[in-house]
C-alpha positions as CSV (number, residue, x, y, z in Angstrom):
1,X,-4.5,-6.7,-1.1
2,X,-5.0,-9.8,-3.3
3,X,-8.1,-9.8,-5.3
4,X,-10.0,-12.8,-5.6
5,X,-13.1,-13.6,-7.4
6,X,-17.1,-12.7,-6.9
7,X,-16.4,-9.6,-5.0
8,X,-13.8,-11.2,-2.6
9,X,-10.2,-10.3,-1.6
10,X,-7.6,-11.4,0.7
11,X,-6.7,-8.7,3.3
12,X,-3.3,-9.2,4.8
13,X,-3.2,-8.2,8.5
14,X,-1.3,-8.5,11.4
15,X,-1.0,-9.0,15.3
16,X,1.7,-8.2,17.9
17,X,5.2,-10.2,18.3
18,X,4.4,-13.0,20.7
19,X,6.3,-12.7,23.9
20,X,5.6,-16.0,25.2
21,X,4.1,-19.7,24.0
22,X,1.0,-18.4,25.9
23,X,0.8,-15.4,24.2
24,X,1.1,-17.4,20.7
25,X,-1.8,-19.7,21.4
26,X,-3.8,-16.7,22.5
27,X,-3.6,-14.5,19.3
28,X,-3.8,-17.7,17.1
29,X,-7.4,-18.5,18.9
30,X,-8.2,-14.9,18.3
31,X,-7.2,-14.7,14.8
32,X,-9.0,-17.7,14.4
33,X,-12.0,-16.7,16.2
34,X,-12.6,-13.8,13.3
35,X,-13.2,-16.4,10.2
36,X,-12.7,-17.0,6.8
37,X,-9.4,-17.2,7.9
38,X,-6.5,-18.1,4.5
39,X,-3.6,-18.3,6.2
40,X,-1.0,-17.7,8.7
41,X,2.6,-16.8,9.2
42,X,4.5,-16.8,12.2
43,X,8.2,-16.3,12.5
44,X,10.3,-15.6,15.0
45,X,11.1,-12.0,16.1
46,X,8.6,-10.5,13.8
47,X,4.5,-9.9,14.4
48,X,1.6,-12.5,13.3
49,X,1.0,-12.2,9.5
50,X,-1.6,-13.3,8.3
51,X,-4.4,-13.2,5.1
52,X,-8.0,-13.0,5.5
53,X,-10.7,-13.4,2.9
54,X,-13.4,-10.2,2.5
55,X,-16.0,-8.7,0.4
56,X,-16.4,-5.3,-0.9
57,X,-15.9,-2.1,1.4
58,X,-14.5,-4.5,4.1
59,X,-10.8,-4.3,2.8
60,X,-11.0,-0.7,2.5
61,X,-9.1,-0.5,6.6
62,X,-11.1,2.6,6.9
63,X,-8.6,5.3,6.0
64,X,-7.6,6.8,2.2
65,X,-4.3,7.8,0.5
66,X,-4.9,11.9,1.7
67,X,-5.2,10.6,5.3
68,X,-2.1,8.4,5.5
69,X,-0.2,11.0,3.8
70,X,-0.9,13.4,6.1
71,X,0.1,10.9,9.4
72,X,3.7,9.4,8.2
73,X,6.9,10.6,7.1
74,X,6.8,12.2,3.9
75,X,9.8,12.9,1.6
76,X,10.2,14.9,-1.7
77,X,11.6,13.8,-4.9
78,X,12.1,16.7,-7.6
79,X,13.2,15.7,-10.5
80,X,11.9,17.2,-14.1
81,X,11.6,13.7,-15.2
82,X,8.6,11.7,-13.7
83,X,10.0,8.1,-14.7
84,X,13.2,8.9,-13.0
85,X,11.6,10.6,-9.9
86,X,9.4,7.5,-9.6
87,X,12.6,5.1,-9.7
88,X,14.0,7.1,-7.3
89,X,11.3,6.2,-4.6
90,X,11.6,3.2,-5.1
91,X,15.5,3.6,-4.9
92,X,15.2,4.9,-1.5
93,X,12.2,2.7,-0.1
94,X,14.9,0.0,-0.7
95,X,17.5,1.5,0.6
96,X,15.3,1.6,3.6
97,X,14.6,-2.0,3.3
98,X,10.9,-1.1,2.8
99,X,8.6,-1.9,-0.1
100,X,6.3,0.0,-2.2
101,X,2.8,-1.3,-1.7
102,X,0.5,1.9,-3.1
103,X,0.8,4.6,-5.1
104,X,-1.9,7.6,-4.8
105,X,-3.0,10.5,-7.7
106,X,-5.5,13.1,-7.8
107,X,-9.1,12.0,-9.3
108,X,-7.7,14.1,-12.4
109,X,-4.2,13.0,-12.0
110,X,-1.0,14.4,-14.3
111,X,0.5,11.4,-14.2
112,X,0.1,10.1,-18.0
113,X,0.8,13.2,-19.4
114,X,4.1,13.0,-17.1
115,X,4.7,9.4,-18.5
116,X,3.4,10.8,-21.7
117,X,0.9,8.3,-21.9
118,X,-2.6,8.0,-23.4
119,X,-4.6,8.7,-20.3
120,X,-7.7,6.3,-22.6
121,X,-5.4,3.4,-22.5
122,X,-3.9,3.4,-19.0
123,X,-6.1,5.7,-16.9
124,X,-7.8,2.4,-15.7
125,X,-4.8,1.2,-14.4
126,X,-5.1,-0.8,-10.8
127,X,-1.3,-0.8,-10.1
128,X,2.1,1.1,-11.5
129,X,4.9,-1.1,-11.0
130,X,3.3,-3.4,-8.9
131,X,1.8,-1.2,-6.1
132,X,-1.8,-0.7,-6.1
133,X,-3.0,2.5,-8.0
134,X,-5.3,4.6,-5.7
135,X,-7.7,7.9,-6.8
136,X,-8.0,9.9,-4.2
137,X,-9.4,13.6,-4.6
138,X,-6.9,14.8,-1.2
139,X,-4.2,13.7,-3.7
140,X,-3.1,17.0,-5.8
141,X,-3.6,16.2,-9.7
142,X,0.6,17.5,-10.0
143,X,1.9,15.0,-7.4
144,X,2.1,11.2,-7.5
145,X,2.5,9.4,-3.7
146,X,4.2,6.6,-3.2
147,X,3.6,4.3,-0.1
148,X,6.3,1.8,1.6
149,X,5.9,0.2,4.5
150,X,7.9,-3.6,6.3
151,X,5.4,-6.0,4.5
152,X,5.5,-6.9,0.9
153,X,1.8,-6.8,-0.2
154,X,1.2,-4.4,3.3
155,X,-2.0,-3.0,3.8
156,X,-1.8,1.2,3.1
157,X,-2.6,1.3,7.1
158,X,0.7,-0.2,7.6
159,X,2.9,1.7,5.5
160,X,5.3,4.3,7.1
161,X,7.2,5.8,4.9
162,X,5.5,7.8,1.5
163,X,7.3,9.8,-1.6
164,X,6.0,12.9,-3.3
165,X,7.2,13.0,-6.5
166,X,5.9,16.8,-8.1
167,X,4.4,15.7,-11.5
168,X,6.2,18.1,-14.4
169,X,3.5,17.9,-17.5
């Protein structure tokens, strides 16, 4: 999700692998057909990508941090150290050959006192280390979960992968 100005963002979707010219030109007159249309990327062997503009509670996809967590395949990082459990995720998400698009705490998160940070200064944070910072109160305030998925700048719908990394304080 890029954020834009005046209450609009670009939301990054995508659209089945084209089997066929025919098939092309018929998702591209769809995708089209929705509006406000930014861009689009089509390459060979991969789905349609492309980036729509939205306002407000229509980039939310519908479905939070908790619920994804619950519907993909999760893996555990313990490690006493919360910097090196995080660079562990994103260790393995590479090792995948998947990026890290969003990271989920608890409304009343552990993570600063983890980093040992001043929860004042960075509990407003939006992202950590470039994925997008999500509060969700499904989220236990000991675990930090990081989402990867195939697209740089995915949407959380897309992700399939997520790390919980157990928040020592």
């Amino acid at each position: 999700m890029k954020h834009g100005t005046n209450g609009w963002s670009l939301l990054i979707k995508t659209r089945d692998e084209p089997k066929s010219v025919v098939d092309a030109q018929a998702a591209l007159s769809h995708i089209y057909s929705e509006g406000r249309i930014h861009s689009v990327h089509i390459e060979e062997g991969k789905p349609i990508r492309y980036t729509m503009w939205v306002r407000g509670e229509e980039d939310s996809g519908g479905v939070t941090a908790g619920e994804k967590a619950r519907n993909v395949s999760m893996l555990e990082i313990e490690d006493n150290d919360a910097l090196r459990a995080l660079f562990r995720a994103y260790q393995a998400s590479d090792a995948r050959d998947l990026f890290i698009t969003h990271a989920a705490v608890g409304v009343e998160s552990d993570l600063w006192a983890a980093l040992d940070l001043d929860p004042i200064l960075h509990g407003g944070m939006s992202s950590l280390l470039g994925a997008e910072l999500l509060k969700d109160a499904d989220v236990p305030n000991d675990a930090l979960i990081i989402f990867a998925g195939p697209f740089m700048d995915g949407r959380l719908e897309e992700t399939t992968v997520a790390f919980k990394v157990h928040l020592v304080t």
